[in-house]
C-alpha positions in Angstrom: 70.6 78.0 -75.7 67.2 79.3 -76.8 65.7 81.0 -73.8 62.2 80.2 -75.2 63.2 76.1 -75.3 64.9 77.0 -71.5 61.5 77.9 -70.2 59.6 75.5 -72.1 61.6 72.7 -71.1 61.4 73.6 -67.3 57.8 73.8 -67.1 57.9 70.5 -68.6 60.2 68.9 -65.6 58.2 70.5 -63.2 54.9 69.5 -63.8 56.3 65.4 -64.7 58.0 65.9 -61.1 54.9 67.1 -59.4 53.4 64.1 -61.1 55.7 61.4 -58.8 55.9 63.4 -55.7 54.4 61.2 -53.0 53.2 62.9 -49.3 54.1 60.9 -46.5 52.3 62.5 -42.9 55.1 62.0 -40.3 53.2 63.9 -37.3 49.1 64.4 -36.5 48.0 66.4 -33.9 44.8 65.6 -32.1 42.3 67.3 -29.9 39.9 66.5 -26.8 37.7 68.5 -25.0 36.4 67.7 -21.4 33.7 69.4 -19.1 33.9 69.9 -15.1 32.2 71.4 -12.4 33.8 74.1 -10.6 32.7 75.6 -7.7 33.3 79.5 -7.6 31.3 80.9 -5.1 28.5 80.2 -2.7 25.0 81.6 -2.5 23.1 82.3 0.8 19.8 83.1 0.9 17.9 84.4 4.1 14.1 85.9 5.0 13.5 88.8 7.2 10.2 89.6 8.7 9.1 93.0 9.5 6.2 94.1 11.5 4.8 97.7 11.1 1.9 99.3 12.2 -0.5 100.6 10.0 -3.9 102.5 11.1 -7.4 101.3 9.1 -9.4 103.9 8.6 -13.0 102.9 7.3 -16.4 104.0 6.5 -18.8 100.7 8.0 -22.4 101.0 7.4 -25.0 99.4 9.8 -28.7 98.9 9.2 -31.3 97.9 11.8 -34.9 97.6 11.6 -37.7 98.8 13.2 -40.7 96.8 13.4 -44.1 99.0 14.9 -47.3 97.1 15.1 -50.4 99.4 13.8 -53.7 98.2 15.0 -56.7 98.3 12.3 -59.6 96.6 13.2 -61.6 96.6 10.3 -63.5 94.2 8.1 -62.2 93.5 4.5 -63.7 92.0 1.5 -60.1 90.0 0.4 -56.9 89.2 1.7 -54.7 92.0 1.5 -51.1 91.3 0.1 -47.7 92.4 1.2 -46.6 96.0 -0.1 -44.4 98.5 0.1 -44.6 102.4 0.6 -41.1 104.2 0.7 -39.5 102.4 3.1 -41.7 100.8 4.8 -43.1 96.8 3.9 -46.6 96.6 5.6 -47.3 93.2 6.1 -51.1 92.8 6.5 -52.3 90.2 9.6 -55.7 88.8 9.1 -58.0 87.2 11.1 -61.2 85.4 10.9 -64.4 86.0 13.5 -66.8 83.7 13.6 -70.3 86.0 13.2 -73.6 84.8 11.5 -71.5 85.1 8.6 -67.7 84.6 8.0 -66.2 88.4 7.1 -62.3 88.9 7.4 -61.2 91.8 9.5 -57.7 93.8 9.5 -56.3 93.4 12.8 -53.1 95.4 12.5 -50.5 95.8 9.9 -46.7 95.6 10.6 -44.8 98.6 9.0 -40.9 97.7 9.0 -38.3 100.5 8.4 -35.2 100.3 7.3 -32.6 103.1 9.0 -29.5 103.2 7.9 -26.1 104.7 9.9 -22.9 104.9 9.0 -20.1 105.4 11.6 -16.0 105.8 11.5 -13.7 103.0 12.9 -10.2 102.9 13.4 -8.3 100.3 14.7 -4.3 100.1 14.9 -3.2 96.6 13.1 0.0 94.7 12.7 1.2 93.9 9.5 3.5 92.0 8.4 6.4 92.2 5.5 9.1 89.4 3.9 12.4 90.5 2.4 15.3 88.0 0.8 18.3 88.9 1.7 21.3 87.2 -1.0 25.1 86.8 0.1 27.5 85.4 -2.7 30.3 84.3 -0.8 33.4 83.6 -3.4 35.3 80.4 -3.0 39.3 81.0 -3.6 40.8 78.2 -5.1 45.0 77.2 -5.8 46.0 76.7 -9.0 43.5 74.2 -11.0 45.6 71.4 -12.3 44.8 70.4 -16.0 
């Protein structure tokens, strides 16, 4: 035999036999999933209160007037208006005598000071502070069936 017709003649038979070869599936496989819960531990969760003392220490301004009444007594042409020196407000108070003729006369002014103070307090004061606590308590379970 020619070894060049041998080959030729094989690749021949294969490729005709690959031609007629029919698959035929005899097994399938298949696959599910599926989801579930399962419980692996438990969670506790708890407050705590604290009180503490803490001292306030503050500056607290206080202001209180002073109100003087300053007698006059003399005549004006106009009514005087309210004004302020420094201070002080004067607040003019008029009044009218009845004469021959009708003249307006300063009776008094009032001059009001402010004074200003500024005095320390402490005072001891209860405050108050929140912490969670968190416990995670594990949950042993048998063997989980499938």
């Amino acid at each position: 035999m020619n070894p060049s017709l041998d080959k030729l003649g094989a690749a021949d038979t294969t490729a005709a036999h690959a031609e007629r070869e029919t698959v035929i599936p005899l097994l399938e496989e298949q696959f599910s999933v599926a989801k579930r819960v399962v419980e692996t531990a438990r969670v506790r969760v708890s407050r705590v209160t604290h009180d503490h003392q803490q001292m306030v220490d503050e500056l607290l301004n206080h202001e209180k007037v002073e109100v003087e009444h300053v007698p006059i007594d003399r005549p004006i042409d106009t009514m005087p208006s309210i004004r302020q020196e420094g201070e002080v407000t004067i607040i003019p108070v008029v009044e009218e005598v009845l004469k021959v003729e009708r003249c307006l006369v300063l009776k008094e002014e009032v001059h009001i000071r402010r004074i200003k103070t500024t005095e320390r307090h402490q005072e001891q004061v209860t405050l108050r502070k929140q912490e969670v606590l968190v416990s995670r308590t594990p949950i042993e379970h048998s063997e989980v069936p499938d």
